[in-house]
C-alpha positions in Angstrom: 13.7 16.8 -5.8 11.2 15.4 -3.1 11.2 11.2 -4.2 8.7 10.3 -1.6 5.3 8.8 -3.0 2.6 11.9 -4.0 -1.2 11.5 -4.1 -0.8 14.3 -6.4 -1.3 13.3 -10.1 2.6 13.0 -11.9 3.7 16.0 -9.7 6.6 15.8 -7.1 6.9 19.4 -5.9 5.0 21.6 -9.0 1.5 22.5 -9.0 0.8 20.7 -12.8 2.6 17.8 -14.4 3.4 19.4 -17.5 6.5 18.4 -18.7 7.8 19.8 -21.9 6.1 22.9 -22.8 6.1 21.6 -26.7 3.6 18.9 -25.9 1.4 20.4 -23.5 -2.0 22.6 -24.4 -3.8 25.0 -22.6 -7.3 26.5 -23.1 -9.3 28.6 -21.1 -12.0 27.4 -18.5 -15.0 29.6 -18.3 -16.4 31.1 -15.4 -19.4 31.2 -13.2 -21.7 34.0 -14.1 -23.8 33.6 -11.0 -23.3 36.2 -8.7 -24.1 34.6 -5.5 -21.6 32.1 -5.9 -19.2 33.9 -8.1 -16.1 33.7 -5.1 -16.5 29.8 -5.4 -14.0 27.9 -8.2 -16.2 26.2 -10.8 -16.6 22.1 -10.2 -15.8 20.2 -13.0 -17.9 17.0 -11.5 -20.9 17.2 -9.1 -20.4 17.4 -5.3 -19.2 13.8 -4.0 -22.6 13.6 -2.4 -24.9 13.8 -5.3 -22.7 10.9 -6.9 -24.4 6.6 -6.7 -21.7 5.1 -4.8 -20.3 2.2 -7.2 -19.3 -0.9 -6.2 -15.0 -1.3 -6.1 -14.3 -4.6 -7.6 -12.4 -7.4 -4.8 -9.6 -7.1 -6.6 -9.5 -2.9 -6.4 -10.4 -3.1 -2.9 -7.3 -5.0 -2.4 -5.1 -2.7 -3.9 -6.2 0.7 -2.5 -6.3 -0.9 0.7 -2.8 -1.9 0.4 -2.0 1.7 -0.7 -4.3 3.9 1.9 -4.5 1.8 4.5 -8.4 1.9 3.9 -10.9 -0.4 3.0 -13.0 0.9 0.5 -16.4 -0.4 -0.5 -17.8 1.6 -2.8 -16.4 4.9 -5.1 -18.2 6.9 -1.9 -15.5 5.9 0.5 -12.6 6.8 -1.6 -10.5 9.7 -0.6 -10.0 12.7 -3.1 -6.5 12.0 -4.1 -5.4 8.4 -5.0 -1.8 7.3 -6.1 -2.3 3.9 -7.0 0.9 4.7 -9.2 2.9 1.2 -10.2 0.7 -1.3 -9.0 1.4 -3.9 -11.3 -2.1 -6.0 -10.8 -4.5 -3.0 -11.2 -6.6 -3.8 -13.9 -10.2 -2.6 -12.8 -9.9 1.4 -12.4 -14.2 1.4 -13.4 -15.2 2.7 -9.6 -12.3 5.0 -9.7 -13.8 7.5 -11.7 -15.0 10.5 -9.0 -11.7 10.8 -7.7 -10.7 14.7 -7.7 -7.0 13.2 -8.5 -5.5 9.7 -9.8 -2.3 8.7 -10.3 -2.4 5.9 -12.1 0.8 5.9 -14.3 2.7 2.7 -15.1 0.0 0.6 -14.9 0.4 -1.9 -17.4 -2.8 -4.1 -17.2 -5.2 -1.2 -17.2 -7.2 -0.9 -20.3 -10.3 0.3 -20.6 -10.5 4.4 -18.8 -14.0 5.3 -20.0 -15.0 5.5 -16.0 -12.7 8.2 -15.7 -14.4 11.0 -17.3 -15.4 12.4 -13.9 -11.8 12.3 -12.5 -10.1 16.4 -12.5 -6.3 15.7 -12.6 -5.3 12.0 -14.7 -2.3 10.7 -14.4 -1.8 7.3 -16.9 1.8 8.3 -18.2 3.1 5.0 -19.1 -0.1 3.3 -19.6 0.7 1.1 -22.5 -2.6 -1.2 -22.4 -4.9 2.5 -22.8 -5.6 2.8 -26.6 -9.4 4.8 -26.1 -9.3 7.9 -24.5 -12.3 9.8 -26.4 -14.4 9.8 -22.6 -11.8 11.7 -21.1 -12.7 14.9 -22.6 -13.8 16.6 -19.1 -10.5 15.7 -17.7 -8.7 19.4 -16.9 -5.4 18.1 -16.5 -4.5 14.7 -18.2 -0.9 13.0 -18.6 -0.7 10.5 -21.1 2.7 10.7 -21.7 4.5 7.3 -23.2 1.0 6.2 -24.1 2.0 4.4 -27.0 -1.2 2.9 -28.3 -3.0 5.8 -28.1 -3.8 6.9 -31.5 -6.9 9.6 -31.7 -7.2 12.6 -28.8 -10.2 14.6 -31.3 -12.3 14.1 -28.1 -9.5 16.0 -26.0 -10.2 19.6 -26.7 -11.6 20.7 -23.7 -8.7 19.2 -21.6 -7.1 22.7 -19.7 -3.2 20.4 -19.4 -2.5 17.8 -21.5 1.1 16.0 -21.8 1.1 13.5 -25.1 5.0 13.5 -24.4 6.5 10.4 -26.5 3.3 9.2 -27.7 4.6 8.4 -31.2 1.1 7.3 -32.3 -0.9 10.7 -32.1 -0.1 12.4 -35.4 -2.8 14.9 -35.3 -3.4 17.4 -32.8 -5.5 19.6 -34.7 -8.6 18.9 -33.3 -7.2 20.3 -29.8 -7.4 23.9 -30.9 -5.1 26.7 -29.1 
């Protein structure tokens, strides 16, 4: 197994971070019925373009400089795939949110993830602080493994992948469907 650092959310050498097929649900994702642009995949967010660049906090700037070797200004100059995986003082992930990919697991101090709607593949396995995740629902592949505190995923059922691997307080999954 490859143990270098991935900008790929909670994968090291599979496509998807699924990891136990008991906790992981899959649904559908529907199609384009335009026939001009029917050979083009479906985009879960809008076009990076169309997006208001958001200020990133001092703080975040700091960080994902440290990690890309970039300095970032706004949500506009952040690159498509962000591991910012174990960085122990990341507390502000707000700007983060039009990432196409975020690994953000074991991340201790973040709390609040209701920026990251927009984000296509989450990683906050490990995440202890993250108890809300009802703005995630557009998320198609989320890992919230060892989330602890999380308690209600209702607002989950259009996730495609979802890992709630050892998070002992979800104790219904029925609003999930398939």
């Amino acid at each position: 197994m490859d143990n270098s650092p991935s900008t790929t959310c909670c994968t090291r050498s599979s496509s998807t971070f699924t990891t136990s097929p008991t906790a992981t649900t899959s649904a559908s994702s529907s199609t384009s019925k335009n026939t001009a642009l029917a050979h083009l995949p479906p985009r879960a967010t809008p076009a990076k373009s169309l997006l208001p660049a958001v200020p990133i906090s001092a703080e975040t700037r700091v960080i994902v400089a440290r990690r890309t070797g970039q300095e970032c200004l706004t949500s506009a100059d952040l690159p498509a795939r962000l591991d910012l995986s174990k960085c122990l003082d990341l507390e502000d992930v707000s700007a983060l949110g039009h990432v196409r990919e975020l690994d953000l697991r074991s991340n201790v101090r973040i709390t609040d993830v209701s920026a990251l709607g927009g984000v296509e593949k989450l990683c906050l396995s490990h995440c202890h602080g993250v108890v809300d995740v009802s703005a995630l629902g557009p998320v198609q592949h989320l890992n919230l493994r060892s989330c602890r505190s999380i308690t209600d995923v209702s607002a989950l059922g259009g996730v495609e992948q979802l890992d709630l691997s050892d998070c002992a307080g979800v104790v219904d999954v029925s609003a999930l469907g398939g």
